[in-house]
N, C-alpha and C positions, 0 to 999 in steps of 0.2 A: 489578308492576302497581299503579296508584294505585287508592285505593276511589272512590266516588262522591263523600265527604264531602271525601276529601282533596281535589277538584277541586271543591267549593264552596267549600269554604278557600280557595285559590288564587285562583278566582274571582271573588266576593261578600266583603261584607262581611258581619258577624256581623249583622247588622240584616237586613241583603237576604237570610239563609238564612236568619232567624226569617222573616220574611215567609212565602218561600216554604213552607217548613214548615205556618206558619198555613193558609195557602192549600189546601196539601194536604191538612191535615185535615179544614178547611171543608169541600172537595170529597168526601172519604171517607164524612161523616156526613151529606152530605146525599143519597148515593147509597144508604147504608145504610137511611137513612130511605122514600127511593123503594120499594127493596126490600118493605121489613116493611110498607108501606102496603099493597101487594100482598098480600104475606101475610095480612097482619089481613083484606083484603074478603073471601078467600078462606074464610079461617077461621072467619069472623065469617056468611057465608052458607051454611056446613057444618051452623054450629049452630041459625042460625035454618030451616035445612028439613029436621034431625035426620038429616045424611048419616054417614056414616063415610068412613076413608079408601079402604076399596076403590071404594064407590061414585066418590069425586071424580076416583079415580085413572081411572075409567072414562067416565066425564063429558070429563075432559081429554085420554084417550088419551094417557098419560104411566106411564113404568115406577114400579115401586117408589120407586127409586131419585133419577128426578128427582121426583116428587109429594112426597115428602120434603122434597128441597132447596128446593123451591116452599114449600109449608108452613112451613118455617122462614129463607124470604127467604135463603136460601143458594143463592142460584144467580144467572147474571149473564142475566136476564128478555131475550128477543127481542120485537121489535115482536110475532110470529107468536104468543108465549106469553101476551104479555098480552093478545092483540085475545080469543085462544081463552078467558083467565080469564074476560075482561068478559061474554065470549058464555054462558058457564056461569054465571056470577053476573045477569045480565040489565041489565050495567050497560053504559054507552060509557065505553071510557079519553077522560082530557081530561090533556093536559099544560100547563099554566100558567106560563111563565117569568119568574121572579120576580124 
């Protein structure tokens, strides 16, 4: 069975798979970035009204486990997760396509 790489070989030129490459990383860091932006309002409105995590954890009605993944922008965020941050934080999400 062929890898993936060996079927852009085949495919593509060494240019056309940098590209694509480039592409995918652009996309990667900018969803990373989406993420931790979450994280930070989050964390950033923990401190300004001196919560801890159990309180947030309660606030969000969210396990251990994802409050965590939230907190450290490890997790892949639902519309439903971040309308609930916004509503906890007293902010409105806004996406802006840039």
């Amino acid at each position: 069975m062929k890898s993936f790489d060996d079927y852009l070989k085949e495919n593509y030129t060494q240019a056309e798979i940098d590209l694509i490459n480039q592409r995918a990383l652009q996309k990667a860091n900018s969803y990373m970035e989406f993420k931790n932006s979450i994280a930070y309002a989050l964390k950033n409105y923990m401190e300004e009204k001196h919560i801890g995590f159990s309180e947030i954890k309660k606030e969000l009605g969210t396990s251990d486990s994802q409050t965590s993944r939230i907190l450290k922008g490890d997790t892949n965020f639902t519309a439903k997760t971040i309308f609930k941050i916004a509503e906890v934080i007293g902010k409105s999400p806004r996406i802006i396509f840039e």
